[in-house]
C-alpha positions as CSV (number, residue, x, y, z in Angstrom):
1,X,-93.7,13.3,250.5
2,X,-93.8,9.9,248.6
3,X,-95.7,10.4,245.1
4,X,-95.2,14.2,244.7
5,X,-93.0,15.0,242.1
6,X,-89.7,17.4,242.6
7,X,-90.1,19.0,238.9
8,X,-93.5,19.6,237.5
9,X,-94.4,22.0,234.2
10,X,-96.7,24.3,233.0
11,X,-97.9,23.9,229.2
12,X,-98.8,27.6,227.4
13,X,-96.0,29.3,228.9
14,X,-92.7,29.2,230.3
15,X,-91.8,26.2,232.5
16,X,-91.4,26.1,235.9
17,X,-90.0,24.0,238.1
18,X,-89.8,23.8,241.8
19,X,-87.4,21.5,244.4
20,X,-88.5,20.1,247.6
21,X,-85.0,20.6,248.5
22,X,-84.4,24.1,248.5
23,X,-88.2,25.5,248.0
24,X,-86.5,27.5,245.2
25,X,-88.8,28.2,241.7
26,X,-86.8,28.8,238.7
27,X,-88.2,29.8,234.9
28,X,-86.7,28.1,232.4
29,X,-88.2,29.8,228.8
30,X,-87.1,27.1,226.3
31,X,-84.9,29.8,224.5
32,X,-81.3,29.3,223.4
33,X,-79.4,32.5,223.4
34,X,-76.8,33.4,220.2
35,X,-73.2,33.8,221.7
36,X,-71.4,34.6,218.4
37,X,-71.5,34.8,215.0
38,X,-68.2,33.8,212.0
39,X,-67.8,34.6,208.4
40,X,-66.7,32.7,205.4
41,X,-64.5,35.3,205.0
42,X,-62.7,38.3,206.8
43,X,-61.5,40.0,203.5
44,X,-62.2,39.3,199.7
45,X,-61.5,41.0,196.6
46,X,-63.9,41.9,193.7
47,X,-63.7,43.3,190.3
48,X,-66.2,45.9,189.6
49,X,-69.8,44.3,188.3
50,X,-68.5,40.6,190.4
51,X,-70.0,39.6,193.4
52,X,-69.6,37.2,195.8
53,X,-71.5,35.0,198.8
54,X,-70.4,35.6,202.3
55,X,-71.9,33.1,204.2
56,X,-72.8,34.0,208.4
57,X,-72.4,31.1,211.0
58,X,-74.1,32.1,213.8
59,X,-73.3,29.9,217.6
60,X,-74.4,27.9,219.2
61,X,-76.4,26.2,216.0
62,X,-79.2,25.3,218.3
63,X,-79.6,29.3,218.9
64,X,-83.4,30.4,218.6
65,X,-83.2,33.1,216.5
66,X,-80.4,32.7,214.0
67,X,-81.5,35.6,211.9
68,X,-78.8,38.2,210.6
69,X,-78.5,41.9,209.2
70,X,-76.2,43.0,206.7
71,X,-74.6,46.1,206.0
72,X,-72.2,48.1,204.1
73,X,-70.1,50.7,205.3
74,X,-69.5,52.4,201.3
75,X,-72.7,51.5,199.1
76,X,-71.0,53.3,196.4
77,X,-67.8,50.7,196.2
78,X,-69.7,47.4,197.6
79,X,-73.0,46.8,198.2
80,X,-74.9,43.5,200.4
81,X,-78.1,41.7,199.9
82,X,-79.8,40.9,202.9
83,X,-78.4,37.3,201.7
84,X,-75.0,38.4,202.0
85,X,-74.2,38.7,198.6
86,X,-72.1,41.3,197.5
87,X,-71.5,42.9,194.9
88,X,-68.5,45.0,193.8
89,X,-70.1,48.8,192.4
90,X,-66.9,50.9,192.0
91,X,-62.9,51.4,193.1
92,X,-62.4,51.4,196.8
93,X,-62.5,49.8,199.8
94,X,-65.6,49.0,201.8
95,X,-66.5,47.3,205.2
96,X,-69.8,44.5,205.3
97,X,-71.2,43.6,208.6
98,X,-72.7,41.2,209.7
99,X,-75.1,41.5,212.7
100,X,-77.2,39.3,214.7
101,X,-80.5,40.1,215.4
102,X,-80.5,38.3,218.9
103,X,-77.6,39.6,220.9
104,X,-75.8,42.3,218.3
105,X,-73.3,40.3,217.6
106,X,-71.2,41.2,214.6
107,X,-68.0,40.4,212.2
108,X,-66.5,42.5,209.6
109,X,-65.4,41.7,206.2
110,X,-63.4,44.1,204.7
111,X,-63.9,44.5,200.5
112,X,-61.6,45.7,198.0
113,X,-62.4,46.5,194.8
114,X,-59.2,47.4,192.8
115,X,-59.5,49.7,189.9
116,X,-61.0,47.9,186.0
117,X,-58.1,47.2,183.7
């Protein structure tokens, strides 16, 4: 019909949209999904007391919710802000993981901390 239009949307809530063509409706929520997440680094090395930024990428950049959790897997040989700064406690090797809060996505960076001379 002349003057209707194919795509209309809805304000306070998630747009929809409808096609003369097929009668289909389909939602489109205005949300951009994370697919991935890097690190500055896969390994690093730090002497006891040092510590050291690891900085999270997290794709696509346009994702909604870019927010990340850190983690340690040995708190008592390397331990992680929820920055990503970490921090070298005692000798040993310890893993930090990075996790995305939308999708669980996650990369390792594996920590040594050699022995104080």
């Amino acid at each position: 019909m002349p003057g209707r239009p194919d795509h209309w949307s809805l304000r306070n809530g998630p747009r929809r949209s409808a096609s003369r063509s097929c009668g289909c409706i389909g939602f489109h929520s205005g949300l951009t999904s994370v697919t991935g997440v890097t690190l500055s680094q896969a390994t690093m090395t730090l002497q006891i007391g040092n510590s050291k930024s690891l900085t999270a990428t997290v794709a696509p950049a346009e994702a909604t919710n870019t927010s990340v959790t850190w983690k340690s897997s040995n708190d008592a040989v390397a331990t992680v802000s929820s920055a990503g700064v970490v921090t070298a406690v005692a000798q040993g090797t310890a893993g930090i993981t990075c996790t995305t809060v939308d999708g669980s996505f996650s990369k390792n960076c594996a920590v040594t901390v050699p022995a104080a001379s």
